[in-house]
N, C-alpha and C positions, 0 to 999 in steps of 0.2 A: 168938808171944805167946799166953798161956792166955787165954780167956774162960769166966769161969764161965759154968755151964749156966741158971739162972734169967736169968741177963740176955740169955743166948740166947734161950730163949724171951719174955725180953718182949720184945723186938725183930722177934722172928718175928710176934706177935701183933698190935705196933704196926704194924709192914708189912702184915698182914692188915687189919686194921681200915681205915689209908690205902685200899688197892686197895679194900675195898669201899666207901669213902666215894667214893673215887676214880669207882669204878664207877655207881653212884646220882648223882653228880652228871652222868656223860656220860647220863646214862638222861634224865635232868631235862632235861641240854638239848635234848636230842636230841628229847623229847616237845615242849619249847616249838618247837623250831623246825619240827615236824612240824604241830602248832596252827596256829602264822604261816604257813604253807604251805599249809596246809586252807582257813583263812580268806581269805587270797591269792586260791585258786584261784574260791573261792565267792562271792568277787564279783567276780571276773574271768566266771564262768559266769553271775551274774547279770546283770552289763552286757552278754551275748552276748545273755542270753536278750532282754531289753530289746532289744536292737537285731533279735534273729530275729522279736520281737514288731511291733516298727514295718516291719520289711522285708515280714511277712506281710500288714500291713494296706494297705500302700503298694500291695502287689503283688494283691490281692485289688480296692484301687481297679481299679489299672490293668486285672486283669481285665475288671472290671465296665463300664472304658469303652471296654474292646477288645470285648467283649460290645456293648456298644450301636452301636460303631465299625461292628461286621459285621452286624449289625442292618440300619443305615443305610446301608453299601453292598450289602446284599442289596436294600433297597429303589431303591435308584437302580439299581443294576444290573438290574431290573426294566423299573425305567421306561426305563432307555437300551436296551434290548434288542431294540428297533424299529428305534432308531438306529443299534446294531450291525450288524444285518440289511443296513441301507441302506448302509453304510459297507462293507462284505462285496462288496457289490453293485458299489457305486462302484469299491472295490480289484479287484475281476473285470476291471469295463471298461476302468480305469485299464492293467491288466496284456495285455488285448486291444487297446488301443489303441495302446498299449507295444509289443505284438509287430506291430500293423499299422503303425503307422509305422516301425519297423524294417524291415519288409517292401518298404515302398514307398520308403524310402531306397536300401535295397540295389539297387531296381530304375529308382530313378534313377542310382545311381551307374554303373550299368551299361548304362544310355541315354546319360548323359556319356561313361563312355568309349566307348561306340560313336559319339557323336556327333566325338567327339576325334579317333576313326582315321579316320571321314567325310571331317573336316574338312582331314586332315590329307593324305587320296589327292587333295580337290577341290583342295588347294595344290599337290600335286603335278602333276596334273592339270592345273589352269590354269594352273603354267610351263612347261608343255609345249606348250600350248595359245596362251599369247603366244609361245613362240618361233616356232613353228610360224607363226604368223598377221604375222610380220616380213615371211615370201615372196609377193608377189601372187598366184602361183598359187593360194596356199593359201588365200587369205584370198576367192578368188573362188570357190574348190570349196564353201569352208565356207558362205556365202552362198548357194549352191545347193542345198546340204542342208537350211540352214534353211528354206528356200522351200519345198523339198518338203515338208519335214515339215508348215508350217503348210497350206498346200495338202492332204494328207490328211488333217489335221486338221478341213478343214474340210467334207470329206466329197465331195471329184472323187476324179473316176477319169481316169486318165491317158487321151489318145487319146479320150477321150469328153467332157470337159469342161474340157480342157487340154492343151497340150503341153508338152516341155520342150524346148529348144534347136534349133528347127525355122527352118529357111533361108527366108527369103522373099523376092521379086523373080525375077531373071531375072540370066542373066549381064552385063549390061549395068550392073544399081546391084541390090543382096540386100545385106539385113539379117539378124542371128540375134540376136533375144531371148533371157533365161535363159527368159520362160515366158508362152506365150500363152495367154489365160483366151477360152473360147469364150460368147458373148455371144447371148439372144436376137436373132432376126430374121438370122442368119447373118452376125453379125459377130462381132471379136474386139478385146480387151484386151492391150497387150502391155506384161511389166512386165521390169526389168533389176534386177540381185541385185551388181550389180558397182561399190558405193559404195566410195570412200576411207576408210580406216580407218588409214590411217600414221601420222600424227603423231598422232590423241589415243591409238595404244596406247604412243607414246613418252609422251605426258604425262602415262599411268595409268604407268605406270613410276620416278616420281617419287613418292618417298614421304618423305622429309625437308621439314619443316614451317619453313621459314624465309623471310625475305622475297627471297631470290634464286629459290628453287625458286618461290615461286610465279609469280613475274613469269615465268619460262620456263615452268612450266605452263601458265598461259595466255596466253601467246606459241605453242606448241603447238597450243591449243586454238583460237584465232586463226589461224592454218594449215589446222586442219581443217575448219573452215567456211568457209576460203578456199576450198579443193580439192574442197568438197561444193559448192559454189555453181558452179566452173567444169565440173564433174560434169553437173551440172542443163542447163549450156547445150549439150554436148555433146550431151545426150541430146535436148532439142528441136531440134539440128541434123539429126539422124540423121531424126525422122519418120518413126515406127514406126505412124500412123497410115494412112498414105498408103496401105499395103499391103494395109488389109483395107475391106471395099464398107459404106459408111454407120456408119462405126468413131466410137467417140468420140473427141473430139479430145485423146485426153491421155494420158501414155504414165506407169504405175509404176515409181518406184525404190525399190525396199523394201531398207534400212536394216537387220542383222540381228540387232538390239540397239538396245534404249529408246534407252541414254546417247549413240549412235552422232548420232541426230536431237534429243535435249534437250540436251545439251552446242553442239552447233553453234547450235539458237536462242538459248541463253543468251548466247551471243556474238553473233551475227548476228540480231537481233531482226525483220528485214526479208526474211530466207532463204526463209520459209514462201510470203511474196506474190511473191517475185520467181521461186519454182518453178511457181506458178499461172499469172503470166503466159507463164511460158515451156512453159505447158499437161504439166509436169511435176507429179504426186500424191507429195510425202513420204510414206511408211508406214511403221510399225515393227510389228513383229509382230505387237502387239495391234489397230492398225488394218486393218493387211491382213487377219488372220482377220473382222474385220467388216465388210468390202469384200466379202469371198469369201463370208462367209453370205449380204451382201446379195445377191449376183449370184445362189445358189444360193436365193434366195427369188424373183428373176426367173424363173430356169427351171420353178419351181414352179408359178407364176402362170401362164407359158406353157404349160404340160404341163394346166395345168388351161381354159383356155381353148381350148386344140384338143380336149380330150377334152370341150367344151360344146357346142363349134360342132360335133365330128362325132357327138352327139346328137342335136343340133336336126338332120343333114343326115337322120339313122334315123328322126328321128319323121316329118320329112315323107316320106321314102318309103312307114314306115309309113302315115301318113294318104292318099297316093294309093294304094297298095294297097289299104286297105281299101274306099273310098270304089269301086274298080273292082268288087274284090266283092259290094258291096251294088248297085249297078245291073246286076251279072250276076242277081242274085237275083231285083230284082225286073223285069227280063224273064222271067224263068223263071216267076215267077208270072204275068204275063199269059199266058205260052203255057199254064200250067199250066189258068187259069179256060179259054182257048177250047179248048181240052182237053175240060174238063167240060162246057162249053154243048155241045160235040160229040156227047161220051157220052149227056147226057140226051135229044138230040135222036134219034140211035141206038136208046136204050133203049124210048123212046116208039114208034120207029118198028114195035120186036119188039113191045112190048107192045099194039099196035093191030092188029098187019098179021100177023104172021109165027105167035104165040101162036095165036090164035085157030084157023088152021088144021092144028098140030101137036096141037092138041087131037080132032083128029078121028081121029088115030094112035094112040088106046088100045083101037079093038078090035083094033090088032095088036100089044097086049099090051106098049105102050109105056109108063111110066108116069110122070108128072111130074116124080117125084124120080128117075127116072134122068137126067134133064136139071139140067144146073150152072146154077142160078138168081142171076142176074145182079145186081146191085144196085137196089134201086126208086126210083122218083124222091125217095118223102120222106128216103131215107139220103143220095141226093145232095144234095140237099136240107141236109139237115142239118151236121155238123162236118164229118164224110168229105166231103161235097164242095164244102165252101170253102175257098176260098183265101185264106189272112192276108195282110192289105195291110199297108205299112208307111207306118202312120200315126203313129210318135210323130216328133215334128218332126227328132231329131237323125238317123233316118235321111233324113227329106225332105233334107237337109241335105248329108248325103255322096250324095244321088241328083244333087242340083243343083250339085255340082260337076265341073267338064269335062274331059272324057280330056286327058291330059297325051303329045301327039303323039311329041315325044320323050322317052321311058323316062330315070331317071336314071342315076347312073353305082352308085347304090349297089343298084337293082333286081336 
């Protein structure tokens, strides 16, 4: 199909014209909605700004009261800074106290278990110690040690203020005590260590808590103050006094354990009188040590009494010794003055009789001082030749006391 050429070109130019109306119109919108976009954003930036605006003020408060905040806790922190100090102080000793009782824990617990393993050798121990104590033998050796021990306890010495197991009488009737206590005035104490102990180590044996055990416990215990009481009379049978010269009348049975003698009265209320009359002394350990201080305050007493009496036996020997002394003296003073009455009557006699004619020997060229010149009457006379008498009365006193014919045994 032909197309003329002007309708060509108008059509070229209409199409031109289009695109550019075309074009100017995308420009148009494209501006408006670049506008509505500007405007958009510009109060979208101004409601930021507003809201950056109120956030800076808000935060410039908060500043302001965090400012005054540290203000005020610089000011208290101030004032507590005393408080700190003490509390610092406190937390020190709190932390030493801390480590001290920690300290003292550890060394309790370590006292516990030592007291544990103690405890637990003394159980061992003491079942070894009831089985053992079943045999009489044994129970009368142990009884004999405990005797001893309380005996050096109490400060004897064997062989000087005690024996142990010594024979006494004759073959005819002999006694042997566990242990004689030697007694002023050369008498003795005899005491026995060989009490019943059988049946209350059966009744410590009983450790179930019911009403049958206990009626057998003491039923037990009731047994062994039977057998301490026929003990007793055995022992006043025997007459352990007889043996020794002006002896007390009363023989010890020392018990070698408290419960041995308290369990038997708890039962037997009447044991203690009825051992008296039969001039038998109950003792448990703690008595017997003060039985045996008493006695050892006896000897003391007598150690201090003979060492009085054989002062007073020194001083009177002293005192007749002296007392001879002073009348040997004053004889010697009278021989001493007829002495001098001697000399002076002597000296007189030169100096009247004998002088006069030696003086007539100086034409032979004799001369006075070659002669020893005697003493004169006024030097006799005087201190040199007196005699001190004894005048103050304590020696007139040892003078008028009279010879003692026979000398004592301590001269």
């Amino acid at each position: 199909m032909n197309i003329s050429l002007p309708i060509f070109v108008l059509v070229l130019a209409l199409t031109g014209l289009l695109g550019i109306f075309c074009g100017v119109g995308i420009m148009h919108i494209k501006r408006s909605t670049y506008t509505l976009q500007h405007s958009s954003e510009n109060a979208q930036l101004k409601e930021e700004l507003l809201q950056l605006t109120g956030v800076t003020q808000q935060l410039r408060l908060e500043n302001s009261s965090l400012q005054q905040q540290i203000r005020q806790e610089s000011e208290l922190a101030l004032q507590l800074s005393p408080l700190q100090h003490k509390l610092e102080q406190v937390n020190q000793r709190v932390e030493n106290l801390a480590h001290h009782s920690t300290k003292q824990a550890m060394q309790v617990l370590t006292q516990l278990q030592q007291d544990a393993r103690t405890q637990a050798e003394l159980r061992q121990v003491t079942a070894q110690l009831n089985t053992a104590l079943h045999h009489s033998s044994t129970r009368g050796f142990w009884g004999e040690v405990q005797l001893r021990r309380i005996v050096e306890l109490a400060g004897m010495l064997e062989h000087v203020d005690y024996t142990m197991q010594e024979t006494l009488g004759d073959n005819t009737q002999s006694a042997r005590p566990d242990l004689i206590i030697k007694l002023p005035g050369n008498t003795a104490l005899a005491v026995d260590a060989k009490a019943p102990m059988q049946a209350y180590l059966q009744a410590q044996e009983i450790t179930i808590e019911d009403a049958q055990s206990t009626l057998t416990q003491q039923s037990l215990l009731a047994e062994h103050a039977k057998a301490l009481r026929k003990h007793i009379d055995t022992l006043a049978k025997r007459d352990y006094p007889q043996y020794f010269t002006s002896a007390p009348q009363y023989t010890v049975l020392f018990l070698p354990a408290e419960p041995l003698l308290s369990s038997a009265l708890s039962i037997d209320a009447q044991l203690l009188e009825h051992a008296l009359t039969q001039r038998v002394i109950l003792t448990s350990p703690a008595s017997l040590l003060a039985l045996l201080r008493t006695i050892a305050l006896l000897w003391s007493n007598q150690s201090a009494n003979e060492e009085a009496q054989e002062i007073v036996q020194m001083a009177r020997g002293l005192l007749k010794r002296f007392s001879s002394t002073i009348k040997h003296l004053h004889k010697l003073g009278n021989t001493l003055q007829s002495s001098v009455t001697t000399y002076n009557a002597v000296l007189g006699s030169l100096e009247n009789n004998v002088l006069p004619q030696l003086r007539r020997f100086e034409s032979l060229e004799i001369t006075q001082s070659e002669l020893h010149s005697p003493l004169t009457s006024a030097e006799i006379a005087g201190e040199k030749g007196n005699i001190r008498e004894f005048v103050k009365p304590d020696f007139q006193n040892f003078i008028s006391i009279p010879d003692d014919p026979t000398p004592s045994a301590t001269s």
